[in-house]
Backbone of each chain as ProteinMPNN parsed JSONL, in Angstrom:
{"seq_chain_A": "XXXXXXXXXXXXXXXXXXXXXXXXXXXXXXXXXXXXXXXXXXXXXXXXXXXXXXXXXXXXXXXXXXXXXXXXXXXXXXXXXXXXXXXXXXXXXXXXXXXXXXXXXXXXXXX", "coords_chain_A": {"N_chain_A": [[59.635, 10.82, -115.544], [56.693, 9.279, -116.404], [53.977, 7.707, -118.575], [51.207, 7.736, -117.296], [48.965, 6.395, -118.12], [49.759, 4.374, -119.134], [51.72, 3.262, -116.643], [49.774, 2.566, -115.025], [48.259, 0.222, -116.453], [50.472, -1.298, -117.205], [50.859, -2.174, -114.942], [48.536, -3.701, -113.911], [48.469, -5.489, -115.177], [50.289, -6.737, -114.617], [49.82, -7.627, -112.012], [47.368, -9.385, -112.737], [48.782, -11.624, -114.152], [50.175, -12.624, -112.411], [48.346, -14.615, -111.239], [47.838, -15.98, -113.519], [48.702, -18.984, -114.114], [47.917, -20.591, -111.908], [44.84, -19.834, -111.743], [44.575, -21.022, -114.551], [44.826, -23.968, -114.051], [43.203, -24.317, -112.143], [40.967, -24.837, -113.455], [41.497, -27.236, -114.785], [40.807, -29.962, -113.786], [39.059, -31.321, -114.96], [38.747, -32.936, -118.39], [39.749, -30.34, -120.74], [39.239, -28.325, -123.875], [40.75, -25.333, -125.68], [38.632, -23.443, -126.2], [36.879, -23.564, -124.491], [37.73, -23.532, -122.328], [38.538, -20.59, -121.98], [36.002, -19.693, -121.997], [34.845, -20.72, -119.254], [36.543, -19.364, -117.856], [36.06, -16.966, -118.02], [33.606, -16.663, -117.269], [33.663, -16.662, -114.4], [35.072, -14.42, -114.097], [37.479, -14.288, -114.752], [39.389, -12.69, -117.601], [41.224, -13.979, -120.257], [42.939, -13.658, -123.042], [43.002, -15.767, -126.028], [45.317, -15.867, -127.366], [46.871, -15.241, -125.718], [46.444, -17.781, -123.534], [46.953, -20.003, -125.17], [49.319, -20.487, -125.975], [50.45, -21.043, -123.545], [49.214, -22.839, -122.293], [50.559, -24.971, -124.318], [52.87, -24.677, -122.994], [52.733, -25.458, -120.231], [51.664, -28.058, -120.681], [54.833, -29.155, -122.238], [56.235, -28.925, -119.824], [55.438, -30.923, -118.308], [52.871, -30.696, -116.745], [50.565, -30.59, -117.332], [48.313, -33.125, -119.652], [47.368, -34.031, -122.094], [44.844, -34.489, -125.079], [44.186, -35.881, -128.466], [40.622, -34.983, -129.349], [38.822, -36.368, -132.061], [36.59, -37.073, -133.046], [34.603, -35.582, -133.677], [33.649, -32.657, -136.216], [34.92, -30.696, -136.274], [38.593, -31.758, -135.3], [39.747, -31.326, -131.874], [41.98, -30.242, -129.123], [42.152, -31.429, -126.191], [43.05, -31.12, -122.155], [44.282, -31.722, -119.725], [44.681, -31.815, -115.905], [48.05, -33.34, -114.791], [49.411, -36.009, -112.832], [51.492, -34.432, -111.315], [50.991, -31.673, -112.386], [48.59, -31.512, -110.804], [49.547, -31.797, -108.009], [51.511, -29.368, -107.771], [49.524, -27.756, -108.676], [48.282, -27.826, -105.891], [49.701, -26.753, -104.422], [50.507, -24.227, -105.154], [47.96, -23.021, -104.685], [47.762, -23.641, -101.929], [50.094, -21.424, -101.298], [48.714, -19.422, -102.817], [46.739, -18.913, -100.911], [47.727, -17.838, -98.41], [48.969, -15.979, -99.452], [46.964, -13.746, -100.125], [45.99, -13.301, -97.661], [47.754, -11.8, -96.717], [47.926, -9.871, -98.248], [45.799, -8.662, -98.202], [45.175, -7.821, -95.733], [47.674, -6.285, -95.541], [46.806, -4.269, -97.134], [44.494, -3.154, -95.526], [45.397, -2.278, -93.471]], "CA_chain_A": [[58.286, 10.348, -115.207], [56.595, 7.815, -117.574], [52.616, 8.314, -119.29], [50.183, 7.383, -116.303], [47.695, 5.223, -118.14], [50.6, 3.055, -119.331], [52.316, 2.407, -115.577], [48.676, 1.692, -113.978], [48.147, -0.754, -117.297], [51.466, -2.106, -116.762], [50.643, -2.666, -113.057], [47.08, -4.278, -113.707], [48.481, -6.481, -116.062], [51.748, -7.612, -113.642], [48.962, -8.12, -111.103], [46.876, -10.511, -113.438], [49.712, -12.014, -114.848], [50.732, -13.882, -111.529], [47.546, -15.586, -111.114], [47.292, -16.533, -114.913], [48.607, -20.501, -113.766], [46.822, -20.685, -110.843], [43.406, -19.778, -112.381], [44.264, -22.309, -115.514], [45.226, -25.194, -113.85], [42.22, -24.418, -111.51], [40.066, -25.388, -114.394], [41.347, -28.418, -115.77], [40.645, -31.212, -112.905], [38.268, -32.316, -115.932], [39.605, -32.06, -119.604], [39.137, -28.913, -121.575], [39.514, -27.8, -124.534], [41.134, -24.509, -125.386], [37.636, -22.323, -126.221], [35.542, -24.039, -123.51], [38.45, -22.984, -120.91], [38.223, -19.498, -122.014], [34.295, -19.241, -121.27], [35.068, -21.014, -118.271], [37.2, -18.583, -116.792], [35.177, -15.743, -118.09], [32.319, -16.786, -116.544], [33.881, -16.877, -113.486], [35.716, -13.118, -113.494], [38.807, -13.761, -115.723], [39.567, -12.942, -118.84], [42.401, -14.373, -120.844], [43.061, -14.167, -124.51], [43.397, -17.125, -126.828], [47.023, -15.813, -127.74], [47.783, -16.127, -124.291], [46.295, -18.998, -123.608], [47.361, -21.545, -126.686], [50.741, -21.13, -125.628], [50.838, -21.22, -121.703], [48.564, -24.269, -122.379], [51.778, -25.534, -124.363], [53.934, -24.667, -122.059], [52.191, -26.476, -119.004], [52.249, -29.411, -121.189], [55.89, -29.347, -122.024], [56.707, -28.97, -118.036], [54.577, -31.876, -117.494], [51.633, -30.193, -115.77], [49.35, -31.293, -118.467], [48.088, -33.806, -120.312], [46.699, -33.484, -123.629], [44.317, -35.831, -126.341], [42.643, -35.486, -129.311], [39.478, -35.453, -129.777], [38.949, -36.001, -133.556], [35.309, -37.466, -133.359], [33.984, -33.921, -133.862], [33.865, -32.276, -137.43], [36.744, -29.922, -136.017], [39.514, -32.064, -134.059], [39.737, -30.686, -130.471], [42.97, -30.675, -128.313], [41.599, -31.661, -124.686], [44.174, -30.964, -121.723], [43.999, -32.343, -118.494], [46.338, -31.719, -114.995], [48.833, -34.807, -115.167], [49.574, -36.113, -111.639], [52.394, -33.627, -111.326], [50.061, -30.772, -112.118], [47.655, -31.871, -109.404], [50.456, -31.684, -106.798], [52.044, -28.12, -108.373], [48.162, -26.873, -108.399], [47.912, -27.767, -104.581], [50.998, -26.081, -103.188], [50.084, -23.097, -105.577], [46.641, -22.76, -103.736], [48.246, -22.831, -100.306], [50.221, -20.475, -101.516], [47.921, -17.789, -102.935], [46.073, -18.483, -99.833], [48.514, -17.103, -96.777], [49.321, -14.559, -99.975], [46.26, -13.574, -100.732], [45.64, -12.946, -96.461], [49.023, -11.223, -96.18], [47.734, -8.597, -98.806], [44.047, -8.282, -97.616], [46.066, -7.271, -94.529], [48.383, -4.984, -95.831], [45.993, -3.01, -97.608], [43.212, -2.654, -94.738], [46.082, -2.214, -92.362]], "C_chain_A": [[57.634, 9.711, -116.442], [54.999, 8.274, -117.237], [52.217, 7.346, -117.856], [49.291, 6.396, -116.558], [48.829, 3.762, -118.559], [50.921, 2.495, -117.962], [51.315, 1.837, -115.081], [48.311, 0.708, -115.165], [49.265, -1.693, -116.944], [51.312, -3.042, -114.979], [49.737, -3.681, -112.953], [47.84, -5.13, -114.455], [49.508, -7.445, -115.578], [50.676, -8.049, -112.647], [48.161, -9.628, -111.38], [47.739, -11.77, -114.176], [50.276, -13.498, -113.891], [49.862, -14.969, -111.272], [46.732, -16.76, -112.401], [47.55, -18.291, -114.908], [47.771, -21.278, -113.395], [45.505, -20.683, -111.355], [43.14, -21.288, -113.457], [44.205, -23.785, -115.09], [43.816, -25.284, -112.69], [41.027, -25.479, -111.921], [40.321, -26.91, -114.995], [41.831, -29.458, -114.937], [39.859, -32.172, -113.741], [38.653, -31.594, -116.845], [38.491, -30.627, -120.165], [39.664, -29.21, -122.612], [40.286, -25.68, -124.506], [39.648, -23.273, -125.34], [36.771, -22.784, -125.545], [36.695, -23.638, -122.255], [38.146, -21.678, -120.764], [37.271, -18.885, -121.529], [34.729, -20.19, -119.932], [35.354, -20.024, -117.571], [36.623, -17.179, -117.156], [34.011, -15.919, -117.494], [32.155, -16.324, -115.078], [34.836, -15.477, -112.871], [36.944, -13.096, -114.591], [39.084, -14.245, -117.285], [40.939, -12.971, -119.162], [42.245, -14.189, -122.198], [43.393, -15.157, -124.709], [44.797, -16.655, -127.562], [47.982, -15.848, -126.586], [47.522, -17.323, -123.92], [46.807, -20.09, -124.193], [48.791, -21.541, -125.896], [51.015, -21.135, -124.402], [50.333, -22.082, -121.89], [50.013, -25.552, -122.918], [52.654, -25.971, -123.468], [54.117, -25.793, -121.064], [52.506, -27.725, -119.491], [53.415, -29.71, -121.088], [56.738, -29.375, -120.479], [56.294, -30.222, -117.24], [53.417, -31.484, -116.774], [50.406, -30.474, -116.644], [49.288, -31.883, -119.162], [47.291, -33.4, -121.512], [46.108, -34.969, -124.531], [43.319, -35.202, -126.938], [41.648, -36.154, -129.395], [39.056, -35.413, -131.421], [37.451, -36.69, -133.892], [34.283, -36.492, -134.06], [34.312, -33.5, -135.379], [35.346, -31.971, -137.377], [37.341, -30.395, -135.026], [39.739, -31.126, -132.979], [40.875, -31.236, -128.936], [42.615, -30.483, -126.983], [43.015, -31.238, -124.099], [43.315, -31.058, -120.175], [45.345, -32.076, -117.539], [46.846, -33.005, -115.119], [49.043, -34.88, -113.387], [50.48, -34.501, -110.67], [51.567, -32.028, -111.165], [49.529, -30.336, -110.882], [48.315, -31.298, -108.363], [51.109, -30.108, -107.057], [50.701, -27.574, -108.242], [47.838, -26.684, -106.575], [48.639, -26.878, -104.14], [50.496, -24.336, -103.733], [48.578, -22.349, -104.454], [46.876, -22.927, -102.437], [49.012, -21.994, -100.26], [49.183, -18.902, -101.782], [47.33, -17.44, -101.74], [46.23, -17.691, -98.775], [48.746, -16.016, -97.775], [48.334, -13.431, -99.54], [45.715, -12.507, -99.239], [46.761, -12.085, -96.345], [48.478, -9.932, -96.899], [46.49, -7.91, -98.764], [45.159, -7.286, -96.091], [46.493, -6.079, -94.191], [47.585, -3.887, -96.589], [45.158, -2.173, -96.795], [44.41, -2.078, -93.792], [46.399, -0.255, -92.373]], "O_chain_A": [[58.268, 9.727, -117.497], [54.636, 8.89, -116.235], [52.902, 6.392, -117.487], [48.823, 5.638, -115.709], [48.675, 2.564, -118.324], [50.552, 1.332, -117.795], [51.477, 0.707, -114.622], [47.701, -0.124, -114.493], [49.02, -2.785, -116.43], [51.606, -4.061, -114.353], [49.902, -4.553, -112.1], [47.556, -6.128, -113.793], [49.638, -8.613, -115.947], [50.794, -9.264, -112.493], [48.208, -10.638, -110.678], [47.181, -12.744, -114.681], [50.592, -14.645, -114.208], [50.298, -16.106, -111.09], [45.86, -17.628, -112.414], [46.768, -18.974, -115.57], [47.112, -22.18, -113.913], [45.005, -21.808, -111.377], [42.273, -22.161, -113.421], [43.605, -24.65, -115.728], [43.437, -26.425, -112.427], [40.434, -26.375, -111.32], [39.462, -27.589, -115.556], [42.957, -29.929, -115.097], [39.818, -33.387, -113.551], [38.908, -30.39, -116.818], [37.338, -30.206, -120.071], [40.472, -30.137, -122.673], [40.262, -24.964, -123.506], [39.659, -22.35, -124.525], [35.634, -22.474, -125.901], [36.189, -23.461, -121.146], [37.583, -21.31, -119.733], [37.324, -17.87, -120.836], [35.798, -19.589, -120.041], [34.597, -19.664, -116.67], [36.857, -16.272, -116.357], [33.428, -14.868, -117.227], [31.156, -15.832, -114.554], [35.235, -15.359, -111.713], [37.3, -12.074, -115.178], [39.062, -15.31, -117.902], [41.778, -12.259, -118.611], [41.187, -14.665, -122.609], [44.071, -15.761, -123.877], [45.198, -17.406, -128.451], [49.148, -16.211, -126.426], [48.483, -18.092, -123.964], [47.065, -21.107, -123.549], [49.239, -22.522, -125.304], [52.222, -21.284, -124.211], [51.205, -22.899, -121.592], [50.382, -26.551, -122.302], [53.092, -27.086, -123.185], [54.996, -26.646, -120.939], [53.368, -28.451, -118.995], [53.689, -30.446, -120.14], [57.832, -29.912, -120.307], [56.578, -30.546, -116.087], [53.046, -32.385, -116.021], [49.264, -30.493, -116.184], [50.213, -31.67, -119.946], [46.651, -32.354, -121.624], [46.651, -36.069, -124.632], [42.336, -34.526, -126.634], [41.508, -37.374, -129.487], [38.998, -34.302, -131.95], [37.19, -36.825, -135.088], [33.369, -36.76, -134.839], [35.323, -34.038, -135.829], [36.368, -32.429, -137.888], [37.092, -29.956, -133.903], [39.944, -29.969, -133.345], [40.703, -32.124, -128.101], [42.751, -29.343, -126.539], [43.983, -31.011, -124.826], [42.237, -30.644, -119.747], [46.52, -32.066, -117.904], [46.083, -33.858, -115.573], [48.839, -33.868, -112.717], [50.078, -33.833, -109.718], [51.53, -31.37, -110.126], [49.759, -29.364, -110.163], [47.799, -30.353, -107.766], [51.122, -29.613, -105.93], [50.754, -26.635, -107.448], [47.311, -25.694, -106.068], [48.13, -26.094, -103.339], [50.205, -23.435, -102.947], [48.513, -21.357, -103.728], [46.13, -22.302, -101.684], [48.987, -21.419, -99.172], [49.047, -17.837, -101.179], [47.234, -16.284, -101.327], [45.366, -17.006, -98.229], [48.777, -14.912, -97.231], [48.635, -12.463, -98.842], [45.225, -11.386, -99.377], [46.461, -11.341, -95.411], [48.535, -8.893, -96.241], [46.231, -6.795, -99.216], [45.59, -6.14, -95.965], [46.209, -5.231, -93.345], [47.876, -2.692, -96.525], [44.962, -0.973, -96.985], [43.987, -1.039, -93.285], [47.039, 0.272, -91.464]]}, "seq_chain_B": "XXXXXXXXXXXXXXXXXXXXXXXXXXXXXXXXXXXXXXXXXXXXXXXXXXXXXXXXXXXXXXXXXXXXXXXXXXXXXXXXXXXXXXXXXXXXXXXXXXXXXXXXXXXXXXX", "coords_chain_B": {"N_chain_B": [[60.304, -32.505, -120.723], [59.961, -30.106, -118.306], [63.071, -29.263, -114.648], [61.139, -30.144, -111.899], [61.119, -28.602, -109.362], [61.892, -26.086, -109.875], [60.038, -25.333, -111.558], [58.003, -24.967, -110.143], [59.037, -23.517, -108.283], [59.329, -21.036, -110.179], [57.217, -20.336, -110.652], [55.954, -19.9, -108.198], [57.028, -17.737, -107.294], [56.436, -16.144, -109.76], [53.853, -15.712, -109.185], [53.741, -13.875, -106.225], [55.436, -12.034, -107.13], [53.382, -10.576, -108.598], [52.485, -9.161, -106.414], [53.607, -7.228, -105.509], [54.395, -4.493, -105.818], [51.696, -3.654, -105.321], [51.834, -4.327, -102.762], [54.526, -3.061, -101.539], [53.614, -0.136, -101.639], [51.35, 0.011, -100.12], [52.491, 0.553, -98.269], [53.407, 3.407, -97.775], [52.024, 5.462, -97.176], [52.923, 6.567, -94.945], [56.088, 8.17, -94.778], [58.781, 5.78, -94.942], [61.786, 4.842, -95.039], [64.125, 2.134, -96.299], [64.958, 0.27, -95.149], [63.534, -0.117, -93.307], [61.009, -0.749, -94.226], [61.276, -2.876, -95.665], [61.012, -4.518, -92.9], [58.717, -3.961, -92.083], [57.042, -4.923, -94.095], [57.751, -7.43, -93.523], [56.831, -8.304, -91.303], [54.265, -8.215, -91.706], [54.172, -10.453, -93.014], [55.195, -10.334, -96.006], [57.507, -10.904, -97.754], [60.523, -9.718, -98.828], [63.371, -9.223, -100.682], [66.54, -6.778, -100.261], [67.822, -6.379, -102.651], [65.629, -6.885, -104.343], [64.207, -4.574, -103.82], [65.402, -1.965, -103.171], [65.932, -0.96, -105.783], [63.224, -1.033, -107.103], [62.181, 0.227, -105.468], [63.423, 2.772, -106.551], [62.85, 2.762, -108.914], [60.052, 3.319, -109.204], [60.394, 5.856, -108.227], [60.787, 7.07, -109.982], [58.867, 6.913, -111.874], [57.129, 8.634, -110.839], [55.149, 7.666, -108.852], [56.014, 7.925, -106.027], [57.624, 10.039, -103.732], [60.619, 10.974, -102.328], [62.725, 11.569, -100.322], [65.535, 13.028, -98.053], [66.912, 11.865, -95.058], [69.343, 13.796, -93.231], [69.931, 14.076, -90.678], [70.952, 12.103, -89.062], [73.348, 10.058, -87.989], [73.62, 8.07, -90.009], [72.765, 9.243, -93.028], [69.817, 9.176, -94.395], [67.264, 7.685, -97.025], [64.129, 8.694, -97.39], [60.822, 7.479, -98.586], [58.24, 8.057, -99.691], [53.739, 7.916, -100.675], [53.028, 9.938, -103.629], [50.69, 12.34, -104.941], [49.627, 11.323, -107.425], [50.875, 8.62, -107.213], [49.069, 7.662, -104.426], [46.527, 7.671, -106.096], [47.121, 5.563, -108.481], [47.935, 3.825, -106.509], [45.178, 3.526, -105.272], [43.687, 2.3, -107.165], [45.118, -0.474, -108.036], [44.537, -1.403, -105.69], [41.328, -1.651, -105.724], [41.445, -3.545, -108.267], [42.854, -5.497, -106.919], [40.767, -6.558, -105.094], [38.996, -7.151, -106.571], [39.959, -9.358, -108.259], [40.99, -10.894, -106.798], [38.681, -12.291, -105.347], [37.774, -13.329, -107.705], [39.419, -15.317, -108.131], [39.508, -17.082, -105.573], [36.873, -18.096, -105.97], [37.261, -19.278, -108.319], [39.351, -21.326, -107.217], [37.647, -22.612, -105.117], [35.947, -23.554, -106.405]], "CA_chain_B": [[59.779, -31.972, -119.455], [61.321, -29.389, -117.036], [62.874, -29.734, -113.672], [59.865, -29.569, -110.61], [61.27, -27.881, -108.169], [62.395, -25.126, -110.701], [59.088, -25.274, -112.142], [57.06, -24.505, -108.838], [59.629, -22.121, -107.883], [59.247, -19.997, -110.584], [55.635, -20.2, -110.281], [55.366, -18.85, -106.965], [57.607, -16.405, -107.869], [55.541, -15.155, -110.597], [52.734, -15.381, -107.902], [54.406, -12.949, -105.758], [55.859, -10.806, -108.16], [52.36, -9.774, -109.05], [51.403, -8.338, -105.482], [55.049, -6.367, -104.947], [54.162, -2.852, -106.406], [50.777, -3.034, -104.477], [52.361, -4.327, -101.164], [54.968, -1.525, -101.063], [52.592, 1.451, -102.322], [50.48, -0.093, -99.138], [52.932, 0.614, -96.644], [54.205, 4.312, -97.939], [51.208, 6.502, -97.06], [53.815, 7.608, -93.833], [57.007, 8.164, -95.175], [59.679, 5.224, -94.678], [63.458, 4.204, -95.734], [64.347, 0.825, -97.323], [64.637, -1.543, -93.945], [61.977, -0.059, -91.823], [59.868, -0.916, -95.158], [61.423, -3.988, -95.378], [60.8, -4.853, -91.952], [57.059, -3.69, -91.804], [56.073, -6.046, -94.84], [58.343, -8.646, -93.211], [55.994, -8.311, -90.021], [52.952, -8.766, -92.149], [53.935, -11.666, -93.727], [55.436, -10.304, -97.361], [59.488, -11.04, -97.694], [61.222, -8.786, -100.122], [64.601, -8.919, -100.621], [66.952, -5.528, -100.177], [67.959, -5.97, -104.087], [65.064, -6.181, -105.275], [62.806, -3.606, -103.006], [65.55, -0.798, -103.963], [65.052, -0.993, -107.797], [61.676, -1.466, -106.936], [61.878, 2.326, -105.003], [63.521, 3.702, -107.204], [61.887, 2.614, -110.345], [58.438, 3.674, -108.614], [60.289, 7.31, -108.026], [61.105, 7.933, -111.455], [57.556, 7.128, -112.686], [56.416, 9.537, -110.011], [54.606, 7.234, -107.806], [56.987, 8.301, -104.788], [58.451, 11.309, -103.558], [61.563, 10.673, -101.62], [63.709, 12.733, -99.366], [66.764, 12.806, -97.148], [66.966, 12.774, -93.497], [70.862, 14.093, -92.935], [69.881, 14.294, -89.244], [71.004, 10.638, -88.571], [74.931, 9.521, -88.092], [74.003, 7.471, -91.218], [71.651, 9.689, -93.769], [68.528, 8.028, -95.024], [66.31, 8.525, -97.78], [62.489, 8.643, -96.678], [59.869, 7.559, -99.504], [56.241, 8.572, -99.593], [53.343, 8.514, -101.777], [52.934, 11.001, -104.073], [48.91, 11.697, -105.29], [49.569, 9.717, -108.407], [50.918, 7.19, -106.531], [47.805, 7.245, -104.085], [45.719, 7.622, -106.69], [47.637, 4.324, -108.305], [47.322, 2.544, -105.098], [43.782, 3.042, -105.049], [43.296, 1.577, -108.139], [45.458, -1.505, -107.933], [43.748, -2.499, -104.814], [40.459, -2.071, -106.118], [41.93, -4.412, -108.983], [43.075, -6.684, -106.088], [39.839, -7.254, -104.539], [38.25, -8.211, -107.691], [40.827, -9.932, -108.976], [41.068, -11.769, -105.248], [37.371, -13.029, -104.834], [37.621, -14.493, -108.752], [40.69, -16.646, -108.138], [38.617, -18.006, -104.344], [35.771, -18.734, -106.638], [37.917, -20.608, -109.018], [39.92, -22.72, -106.859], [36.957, -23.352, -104.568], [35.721, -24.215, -107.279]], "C_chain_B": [[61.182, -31.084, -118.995], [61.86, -29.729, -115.529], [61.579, -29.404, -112.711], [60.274, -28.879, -110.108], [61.731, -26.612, -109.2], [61.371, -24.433, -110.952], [57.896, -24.24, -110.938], [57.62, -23.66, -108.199], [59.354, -20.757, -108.545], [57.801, -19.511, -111.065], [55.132, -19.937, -109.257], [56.241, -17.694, -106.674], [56.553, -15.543, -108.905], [54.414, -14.749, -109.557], [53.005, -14.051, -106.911], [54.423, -11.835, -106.134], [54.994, -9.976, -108.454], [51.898, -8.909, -107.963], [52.291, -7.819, -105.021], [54.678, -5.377, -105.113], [53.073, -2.732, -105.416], [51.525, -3.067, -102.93], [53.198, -2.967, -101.065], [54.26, -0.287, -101.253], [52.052, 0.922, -100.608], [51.168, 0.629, -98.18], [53.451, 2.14, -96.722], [53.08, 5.744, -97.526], [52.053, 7.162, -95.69], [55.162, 7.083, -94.547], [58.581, 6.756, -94.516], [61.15, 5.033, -95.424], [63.317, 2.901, -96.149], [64.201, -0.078, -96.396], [63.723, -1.133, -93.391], [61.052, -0.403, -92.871], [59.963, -2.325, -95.252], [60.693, -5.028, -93.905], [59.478, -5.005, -91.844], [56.134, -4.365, -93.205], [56.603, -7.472, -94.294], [56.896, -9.452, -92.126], [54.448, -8.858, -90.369], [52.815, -10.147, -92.788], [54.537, -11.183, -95.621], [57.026, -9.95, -97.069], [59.812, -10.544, -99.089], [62.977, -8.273, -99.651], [65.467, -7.576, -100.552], [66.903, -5.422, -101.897], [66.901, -6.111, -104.697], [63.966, -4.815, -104.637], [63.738, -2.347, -103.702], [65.648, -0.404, -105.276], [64.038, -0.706, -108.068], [61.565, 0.455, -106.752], [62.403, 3.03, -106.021], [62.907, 4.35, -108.705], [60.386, 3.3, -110.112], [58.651, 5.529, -108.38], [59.925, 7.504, -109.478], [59.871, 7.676, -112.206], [56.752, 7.97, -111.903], [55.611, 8.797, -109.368], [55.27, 7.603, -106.31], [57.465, 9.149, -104.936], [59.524, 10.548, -102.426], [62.724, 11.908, -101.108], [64.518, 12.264, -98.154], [66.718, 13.337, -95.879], [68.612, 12.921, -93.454], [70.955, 14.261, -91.146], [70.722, 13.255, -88.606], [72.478, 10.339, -88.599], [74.738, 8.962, -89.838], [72.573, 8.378, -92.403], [71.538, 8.835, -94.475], [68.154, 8.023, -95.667], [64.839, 7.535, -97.406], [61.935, 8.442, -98.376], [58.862, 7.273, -99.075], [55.519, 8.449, -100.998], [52.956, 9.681, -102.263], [51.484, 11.048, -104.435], [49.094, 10.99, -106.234], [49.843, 8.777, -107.88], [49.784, 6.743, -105.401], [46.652, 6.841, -105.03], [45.774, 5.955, -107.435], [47.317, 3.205, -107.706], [45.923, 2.378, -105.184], [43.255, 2.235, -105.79], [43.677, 0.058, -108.719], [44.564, -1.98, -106.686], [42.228, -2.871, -105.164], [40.604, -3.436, -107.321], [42.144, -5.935, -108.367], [41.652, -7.396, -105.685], [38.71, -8.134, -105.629], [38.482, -9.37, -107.906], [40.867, -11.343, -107.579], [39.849, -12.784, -105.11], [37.245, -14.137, -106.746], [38.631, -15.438, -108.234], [40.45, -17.517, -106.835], [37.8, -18.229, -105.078], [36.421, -19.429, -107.73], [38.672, -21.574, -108.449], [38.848, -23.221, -105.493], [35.815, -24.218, -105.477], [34.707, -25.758, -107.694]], "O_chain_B": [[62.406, -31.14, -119.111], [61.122, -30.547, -114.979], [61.049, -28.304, -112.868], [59.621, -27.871, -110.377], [62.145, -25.961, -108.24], [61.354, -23.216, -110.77], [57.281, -23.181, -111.067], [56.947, -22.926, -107.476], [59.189, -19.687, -107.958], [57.472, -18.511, -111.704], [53.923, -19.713, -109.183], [56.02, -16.841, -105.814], [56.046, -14.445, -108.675], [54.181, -13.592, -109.207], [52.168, -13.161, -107.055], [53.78, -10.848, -105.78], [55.289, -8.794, -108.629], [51.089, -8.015, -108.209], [52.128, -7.715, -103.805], [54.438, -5.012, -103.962], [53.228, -1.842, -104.58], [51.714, -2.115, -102.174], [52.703, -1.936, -100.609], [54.799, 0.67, -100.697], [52.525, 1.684, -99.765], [50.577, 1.284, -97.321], [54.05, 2.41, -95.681], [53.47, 6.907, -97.632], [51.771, 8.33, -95.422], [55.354, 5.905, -94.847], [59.28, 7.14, -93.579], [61.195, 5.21, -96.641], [62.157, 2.559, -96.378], [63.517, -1.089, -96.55], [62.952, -1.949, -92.885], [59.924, -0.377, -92.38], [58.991, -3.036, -94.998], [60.014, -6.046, -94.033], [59.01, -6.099, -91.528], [54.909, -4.325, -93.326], [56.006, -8.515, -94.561], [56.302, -10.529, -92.169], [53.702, -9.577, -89.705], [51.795, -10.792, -93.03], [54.101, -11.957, -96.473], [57.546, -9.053, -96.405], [59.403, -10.947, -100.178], [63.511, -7.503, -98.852], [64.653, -6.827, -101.093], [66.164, -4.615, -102.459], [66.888, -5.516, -105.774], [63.038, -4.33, -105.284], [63.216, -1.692, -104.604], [65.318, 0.728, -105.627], [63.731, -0.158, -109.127], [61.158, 1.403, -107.422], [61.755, 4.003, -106.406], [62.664, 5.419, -109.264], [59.754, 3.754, -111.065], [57.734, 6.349, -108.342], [58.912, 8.022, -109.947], [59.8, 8.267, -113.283], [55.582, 8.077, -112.272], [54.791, 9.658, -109.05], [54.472, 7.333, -105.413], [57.897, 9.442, -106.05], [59.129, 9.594, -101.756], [63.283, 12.851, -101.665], [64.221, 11.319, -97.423], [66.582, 14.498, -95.492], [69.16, 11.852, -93.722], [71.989, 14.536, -90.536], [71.232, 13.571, -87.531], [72.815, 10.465, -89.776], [75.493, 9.324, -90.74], [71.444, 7.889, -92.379], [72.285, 8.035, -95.038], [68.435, 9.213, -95.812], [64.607, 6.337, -97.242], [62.461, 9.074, -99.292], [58.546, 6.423, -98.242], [56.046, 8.666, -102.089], [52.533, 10.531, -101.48], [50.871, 9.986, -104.326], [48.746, 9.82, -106.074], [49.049, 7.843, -107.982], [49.515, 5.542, -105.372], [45.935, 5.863, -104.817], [44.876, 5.148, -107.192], [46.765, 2.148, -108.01], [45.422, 1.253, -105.177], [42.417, 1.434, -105.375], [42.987, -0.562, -109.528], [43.89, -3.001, -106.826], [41.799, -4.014, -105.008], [39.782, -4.341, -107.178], [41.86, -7.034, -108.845], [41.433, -8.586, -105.909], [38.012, -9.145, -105.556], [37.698, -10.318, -107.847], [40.749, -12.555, -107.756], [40.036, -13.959, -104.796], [36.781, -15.268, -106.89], [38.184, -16.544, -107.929], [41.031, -18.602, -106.796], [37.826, -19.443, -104.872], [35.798, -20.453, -108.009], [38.758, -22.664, -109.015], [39.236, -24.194, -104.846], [35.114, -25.196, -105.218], [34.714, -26.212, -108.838]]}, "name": "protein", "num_of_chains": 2, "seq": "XXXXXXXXXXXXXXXXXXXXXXXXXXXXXXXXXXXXXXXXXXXXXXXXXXXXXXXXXXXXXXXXXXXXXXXXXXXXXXXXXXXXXXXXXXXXXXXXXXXXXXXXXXXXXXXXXXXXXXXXXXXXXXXXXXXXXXXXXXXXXXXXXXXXXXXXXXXXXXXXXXXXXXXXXXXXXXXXXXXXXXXXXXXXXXXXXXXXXXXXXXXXXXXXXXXXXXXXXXXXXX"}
């Protein structure tokens, strides 16, 4: 048997974990930056760290799901990131996804 | 870049992946075996493969979320899993997790 606050941590965090795409790519139909996404999605219920973030932001990029430009007008240059067409279309299917999920497990819980 | 279809696969996989532990915990408050569990998330709408659901049970005994027991009554003996109170207790607390976690990610992609 395994410590109790670790498996329900482990659990909450596999839970949050699946919607960590989904949520980001939610946000960036208009560019972001990386510390104006953050308050974004905290505003709005979820919190992410900026050590998770920076590099799933990478990532997306390298997959093609995002676009990226600097902004260097600003004292401190600022790496914007935008969905790329590809994105767009990978953000849609995602969101008819979570959706029939999202009803399947409202479901199963009340059921 | 990576391939798409790879890409969006293993992104609604992760999607998934995150609401497996709650879905089965949902369905164990009356004691079931591996296909009638199968079957009765099939019915709701959540598809879980045999290899990974028994890993899944068993991994969930050995942290004590499940008690499990043998019917020998049956031409083919079964093993029955139930929750245990940590594992209710568990459950309760991932779903509350869910519903939070549920109404932010509709307020971000309605966005």
């Amino acid at each position: 048997m395994g410590n109790e606050p670790d498996i329900l941590n482990n659990m909450l965090q596999e839970l949050r974990r699946g919607t960590l795409v989904l949520s980001v790519l939610s946000q960036l139909a208009k560019a972001q930056y990386g510390y104006s996404l953050i308050q974004s999605l905290e505003e709005k219920g979820i919190s992410i760290e900026a050590n998770t973030l920076y590099p799933l932001l990478r990532r997306l990029e390298a997959q093609g799901l995002l676009e990226s430009k600097w902004d260097t007008e600003e004292t401190r240059p600022r790496k914007y990131y935008l969905l790329s067409p590809l994105g767009e279309d990978i953000y849609r299917r995602l969101c008819a996804e979570w959706k029939s999920m999202a009803q399947s497990v409202d479901r199963l819980i009340e059921g």
